[in-house]
Rosetta silent file (secondary structure, phi, psi, omega in degrees, C-alpha in Angstrom):
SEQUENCE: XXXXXXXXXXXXXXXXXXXXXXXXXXXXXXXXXXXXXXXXXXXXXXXXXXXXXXXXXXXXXXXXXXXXXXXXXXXXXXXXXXXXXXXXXXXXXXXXXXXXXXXXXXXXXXXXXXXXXXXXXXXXXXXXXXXXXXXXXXXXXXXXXX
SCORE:     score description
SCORE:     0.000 S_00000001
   1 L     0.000  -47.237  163.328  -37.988   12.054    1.013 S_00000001
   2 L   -27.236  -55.122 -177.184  -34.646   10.591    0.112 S_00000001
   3 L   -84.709   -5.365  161.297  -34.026    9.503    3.773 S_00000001
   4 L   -62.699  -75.327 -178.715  -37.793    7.888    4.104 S_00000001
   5 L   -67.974   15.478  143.139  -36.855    5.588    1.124 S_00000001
   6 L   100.115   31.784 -175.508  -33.726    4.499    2.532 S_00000001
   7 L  -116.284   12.605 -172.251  -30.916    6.330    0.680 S_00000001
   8 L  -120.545  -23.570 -179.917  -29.309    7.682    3.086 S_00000001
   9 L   -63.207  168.843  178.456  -28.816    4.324    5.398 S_00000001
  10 L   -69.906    8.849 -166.122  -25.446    2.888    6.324 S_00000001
  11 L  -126.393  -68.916 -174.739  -25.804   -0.128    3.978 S_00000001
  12 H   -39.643  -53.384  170.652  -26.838    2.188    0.860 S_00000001
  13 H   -28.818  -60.669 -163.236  -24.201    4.525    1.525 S_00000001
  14 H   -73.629  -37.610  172.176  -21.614    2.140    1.707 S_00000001
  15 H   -53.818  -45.049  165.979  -23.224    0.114   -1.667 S_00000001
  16 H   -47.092  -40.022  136.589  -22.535    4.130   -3.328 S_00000001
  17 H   -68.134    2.015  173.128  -19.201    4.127   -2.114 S_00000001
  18 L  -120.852    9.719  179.854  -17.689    1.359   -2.617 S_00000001
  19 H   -50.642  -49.925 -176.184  -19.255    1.404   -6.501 S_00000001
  20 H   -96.080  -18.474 -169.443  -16.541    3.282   -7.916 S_00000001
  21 H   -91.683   -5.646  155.491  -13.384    2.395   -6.391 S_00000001
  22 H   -59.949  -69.541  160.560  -14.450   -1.217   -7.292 S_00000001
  23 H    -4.640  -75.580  171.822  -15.217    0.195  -10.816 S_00000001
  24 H   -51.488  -48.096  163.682  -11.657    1.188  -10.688 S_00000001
  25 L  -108.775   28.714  179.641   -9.894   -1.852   -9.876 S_00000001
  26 L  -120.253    8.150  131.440  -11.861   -4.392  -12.292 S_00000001
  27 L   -26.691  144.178  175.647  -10.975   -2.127  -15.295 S_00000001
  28 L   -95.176  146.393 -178.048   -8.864   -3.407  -18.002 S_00000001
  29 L  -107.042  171.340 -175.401   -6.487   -0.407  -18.219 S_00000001
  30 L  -127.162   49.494 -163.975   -5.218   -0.010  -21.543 S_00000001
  31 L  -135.283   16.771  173.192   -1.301   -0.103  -21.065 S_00000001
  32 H   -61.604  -42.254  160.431   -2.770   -3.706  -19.699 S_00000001
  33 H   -35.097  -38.485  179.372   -0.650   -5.473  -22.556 S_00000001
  34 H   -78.404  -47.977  176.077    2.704   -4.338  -21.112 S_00000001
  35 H   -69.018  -14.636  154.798    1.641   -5.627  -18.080 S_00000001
  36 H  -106.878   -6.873  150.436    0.522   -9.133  -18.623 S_00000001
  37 H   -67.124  -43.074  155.098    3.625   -9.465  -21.126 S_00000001
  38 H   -36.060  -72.528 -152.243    5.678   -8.321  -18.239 S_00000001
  39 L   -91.509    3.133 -169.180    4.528  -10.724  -15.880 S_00000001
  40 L   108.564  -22.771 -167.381    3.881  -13.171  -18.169 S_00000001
  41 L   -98.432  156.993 -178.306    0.104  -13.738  -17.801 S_00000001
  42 L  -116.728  132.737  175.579   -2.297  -14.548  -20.731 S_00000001
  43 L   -23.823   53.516 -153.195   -5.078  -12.598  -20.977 S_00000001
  44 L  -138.765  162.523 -168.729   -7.888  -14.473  -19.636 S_00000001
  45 L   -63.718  -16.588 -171.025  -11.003  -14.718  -17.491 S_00000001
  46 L   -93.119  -68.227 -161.645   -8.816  -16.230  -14.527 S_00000001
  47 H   -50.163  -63.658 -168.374   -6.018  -13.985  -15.217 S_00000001
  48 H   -69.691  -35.864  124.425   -8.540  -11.178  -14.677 S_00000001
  49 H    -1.860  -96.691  178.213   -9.688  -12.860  -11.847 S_00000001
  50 H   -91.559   -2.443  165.344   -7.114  -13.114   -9.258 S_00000001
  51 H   -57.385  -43.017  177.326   -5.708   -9.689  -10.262 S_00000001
  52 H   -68.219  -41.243 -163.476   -9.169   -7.620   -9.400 S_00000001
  53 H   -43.406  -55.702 -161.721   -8.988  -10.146   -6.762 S_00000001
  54 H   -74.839  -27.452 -159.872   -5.551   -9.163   -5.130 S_00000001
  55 H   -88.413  -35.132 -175.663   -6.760   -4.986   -6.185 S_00000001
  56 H   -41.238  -63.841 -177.505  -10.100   -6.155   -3.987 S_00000001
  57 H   -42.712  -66.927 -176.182   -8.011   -7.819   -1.313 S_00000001
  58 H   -44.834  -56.032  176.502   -6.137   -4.279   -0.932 S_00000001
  59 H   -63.163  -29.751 -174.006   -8.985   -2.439   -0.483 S_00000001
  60 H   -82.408  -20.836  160.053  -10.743   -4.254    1.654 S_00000001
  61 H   -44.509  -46.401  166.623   -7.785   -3.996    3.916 S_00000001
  62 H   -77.920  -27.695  178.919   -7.930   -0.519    4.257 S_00000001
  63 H   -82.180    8.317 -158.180  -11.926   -0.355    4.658 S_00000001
  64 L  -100.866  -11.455  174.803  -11.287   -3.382    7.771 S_00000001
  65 L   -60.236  -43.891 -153.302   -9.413   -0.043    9.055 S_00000001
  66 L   -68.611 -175.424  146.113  -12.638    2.158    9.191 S_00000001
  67 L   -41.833  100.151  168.104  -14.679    1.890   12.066 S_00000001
  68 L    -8.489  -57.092 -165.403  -16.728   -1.558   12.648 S_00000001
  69 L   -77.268  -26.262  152.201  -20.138   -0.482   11.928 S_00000001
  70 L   -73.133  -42.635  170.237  -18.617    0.918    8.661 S_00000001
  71 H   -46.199  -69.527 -163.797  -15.494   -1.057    7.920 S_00000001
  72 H   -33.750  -31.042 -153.314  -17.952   -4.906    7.974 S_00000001
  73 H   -76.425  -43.217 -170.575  -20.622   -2.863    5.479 S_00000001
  74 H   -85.717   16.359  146.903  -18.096   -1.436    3.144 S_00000001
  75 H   -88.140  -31.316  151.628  -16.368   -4.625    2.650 S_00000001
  76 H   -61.996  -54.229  165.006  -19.355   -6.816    2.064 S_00000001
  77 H    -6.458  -59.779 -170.101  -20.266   -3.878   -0.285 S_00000001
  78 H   -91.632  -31.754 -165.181  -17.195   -4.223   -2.142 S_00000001
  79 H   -91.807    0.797  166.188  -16.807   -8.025   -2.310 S_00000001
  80 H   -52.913  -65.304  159.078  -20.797   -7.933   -3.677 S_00000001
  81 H   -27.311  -59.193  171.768  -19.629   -5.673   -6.306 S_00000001
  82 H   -58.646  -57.327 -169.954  -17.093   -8.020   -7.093 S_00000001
  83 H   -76.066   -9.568  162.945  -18.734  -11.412   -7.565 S_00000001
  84 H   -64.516  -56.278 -167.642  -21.550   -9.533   -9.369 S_00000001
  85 H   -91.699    3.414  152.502  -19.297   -8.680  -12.231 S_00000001
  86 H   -72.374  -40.169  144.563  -17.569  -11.950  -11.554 S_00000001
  87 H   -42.620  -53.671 -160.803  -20.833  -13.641  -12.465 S_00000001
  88 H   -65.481  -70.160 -155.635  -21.492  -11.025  -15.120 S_00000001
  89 H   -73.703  -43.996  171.127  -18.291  -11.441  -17.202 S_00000001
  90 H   -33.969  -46.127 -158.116  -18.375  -15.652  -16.518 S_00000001
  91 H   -82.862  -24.154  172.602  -21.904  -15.942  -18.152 S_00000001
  92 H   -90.763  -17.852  178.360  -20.312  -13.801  -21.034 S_00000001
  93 H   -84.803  -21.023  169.132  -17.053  -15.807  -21.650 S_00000001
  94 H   -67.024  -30.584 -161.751  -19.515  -18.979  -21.257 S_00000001
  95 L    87.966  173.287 -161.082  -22.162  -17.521  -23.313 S_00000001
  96 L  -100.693  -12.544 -178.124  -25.497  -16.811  -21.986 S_00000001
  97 L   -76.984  -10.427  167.373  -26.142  -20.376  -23.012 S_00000001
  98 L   -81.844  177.391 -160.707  -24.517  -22.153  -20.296 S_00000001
  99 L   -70.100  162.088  171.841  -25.933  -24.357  -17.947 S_00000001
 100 H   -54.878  -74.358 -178.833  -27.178  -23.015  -14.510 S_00000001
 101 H   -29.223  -56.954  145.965  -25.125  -25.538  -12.876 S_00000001
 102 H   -16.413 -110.968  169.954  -22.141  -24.765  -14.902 S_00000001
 103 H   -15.184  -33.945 -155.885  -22.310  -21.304  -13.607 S_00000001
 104 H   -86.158  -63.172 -170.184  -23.125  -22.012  -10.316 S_00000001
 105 H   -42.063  -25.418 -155.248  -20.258  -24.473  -10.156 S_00000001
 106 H  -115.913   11.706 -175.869  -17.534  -22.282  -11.259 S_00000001
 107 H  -101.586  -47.198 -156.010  -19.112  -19.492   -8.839 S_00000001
 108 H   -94.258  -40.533  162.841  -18.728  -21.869   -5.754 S_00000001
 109 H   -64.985  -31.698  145.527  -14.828  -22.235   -7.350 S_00000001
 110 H   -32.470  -56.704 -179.848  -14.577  -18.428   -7.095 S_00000001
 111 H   -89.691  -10.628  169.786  -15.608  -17.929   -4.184 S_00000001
 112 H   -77.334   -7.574 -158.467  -13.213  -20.732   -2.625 S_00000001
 113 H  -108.169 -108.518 -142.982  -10.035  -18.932   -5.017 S_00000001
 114 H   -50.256  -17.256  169.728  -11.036  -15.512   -3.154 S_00000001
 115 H   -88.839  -19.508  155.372  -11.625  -16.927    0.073 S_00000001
 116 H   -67.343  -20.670  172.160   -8.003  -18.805   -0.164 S_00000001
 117 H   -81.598  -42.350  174.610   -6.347  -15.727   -1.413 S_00000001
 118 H   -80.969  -23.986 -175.799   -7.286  -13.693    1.161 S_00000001
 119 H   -80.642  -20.105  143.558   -6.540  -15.842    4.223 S_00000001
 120 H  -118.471   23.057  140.500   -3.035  -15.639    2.654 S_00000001
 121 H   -52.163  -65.225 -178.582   -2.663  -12.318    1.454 S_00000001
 122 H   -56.329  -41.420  158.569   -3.644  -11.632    5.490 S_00000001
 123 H   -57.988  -38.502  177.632   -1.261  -13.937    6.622 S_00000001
 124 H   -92.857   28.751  156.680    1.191  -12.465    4.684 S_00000001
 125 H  -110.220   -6.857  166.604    0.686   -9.367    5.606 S_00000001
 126 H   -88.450   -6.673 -168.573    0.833   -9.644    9.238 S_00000001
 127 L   -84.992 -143.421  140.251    4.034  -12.411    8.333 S_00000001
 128 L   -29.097  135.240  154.563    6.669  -11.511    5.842 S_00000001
 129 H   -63.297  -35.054  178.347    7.531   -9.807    2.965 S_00000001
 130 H   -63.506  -45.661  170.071    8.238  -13.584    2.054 S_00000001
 131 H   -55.895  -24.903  166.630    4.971  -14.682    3.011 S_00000001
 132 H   -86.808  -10.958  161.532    3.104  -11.651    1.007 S_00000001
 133 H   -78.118  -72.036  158.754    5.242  -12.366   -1.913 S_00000001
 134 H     4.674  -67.247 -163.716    4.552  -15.862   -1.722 S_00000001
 135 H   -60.780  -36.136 -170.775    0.697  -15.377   -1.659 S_00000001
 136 H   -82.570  -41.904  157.104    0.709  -13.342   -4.676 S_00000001
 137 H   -41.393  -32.465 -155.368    3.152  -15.702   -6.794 S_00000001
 138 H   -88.346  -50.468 -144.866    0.610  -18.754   -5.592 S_00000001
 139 H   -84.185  -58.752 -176.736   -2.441  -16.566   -6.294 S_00000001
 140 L   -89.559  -41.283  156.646   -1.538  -14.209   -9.567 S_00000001
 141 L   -99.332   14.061  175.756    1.160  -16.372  -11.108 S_00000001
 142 L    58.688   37.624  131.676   -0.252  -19.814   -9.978 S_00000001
 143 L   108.123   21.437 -172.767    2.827  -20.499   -8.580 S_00000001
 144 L  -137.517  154.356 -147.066    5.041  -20.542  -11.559 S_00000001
 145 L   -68.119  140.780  169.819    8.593  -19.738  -12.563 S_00000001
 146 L   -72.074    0.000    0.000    8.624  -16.556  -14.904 S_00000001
């Protein structure tokens, strides 16, 4: 009955798989303190941001690996995942009280920061180590001296 009601197709599968290893890199771990005092970063909704971003970015590299009719699914999968709980956690550092607009606006600024991150994360990974250093300094430390 399972496979009548669809749970079994190639686009559920791939939403069920890619659930947890998203899950996994938009955790706050909780040795995260050493690690944005290392680098430097202050704890924040940005900050939080392009790091799942850059753990996204990784992954989706390796599922662009898989096979086409699987690789396309489980990377729309996973960048769903993402921008759900990118939406989720906005409307809570905003308050449930902001405007529609608001939200929308800073959604449409999201999705322009992750679609600029990745088209140079991928450049630098087919480039340089300078160019994939680069990407990540512009992208996780905005590009600023340490």
């Amino acid at each position: 009955i399972a496979w009548l009601m669809g749970y079994h197709s190639k686009t559920s599968t791939a939403i069920r798989e890619t659930r947890l290893p998203y899950a996994q890199c938009a955790q706050r771990d909780t040795d995260e303190s050493r690690f944005l005092h290392g680098g430097d970063l202050a704890p924040t909704y940005q900050t939080w941001f392009q790091i799942t971003n850059l753990h996204v970015w990784l992954l989706t590299t390796r599922y662009r690996a898989l096979p086409k009719t699987h690789g396309r699914r489980y990377v729309q999968e996973l960048v769903n995942h993402f921008f759900i709980d990118v939406e989720h956690r906005m409307r809570v550092t905003l308050s449930n009280k902001a405007p529609e607009r608001v939200v929308k606006g800073y959604m449409r600024e999201m999705r322009d920061q992750w679609a600029g991150a990745g088209i140079a994360l991928d450049l630098g990974l087919i480039g340089s180590d300078a160019e994939l250093s680069g990407a990540v300094w512009r992208n996780v430390f905005a590009a600023r001296g340490l």
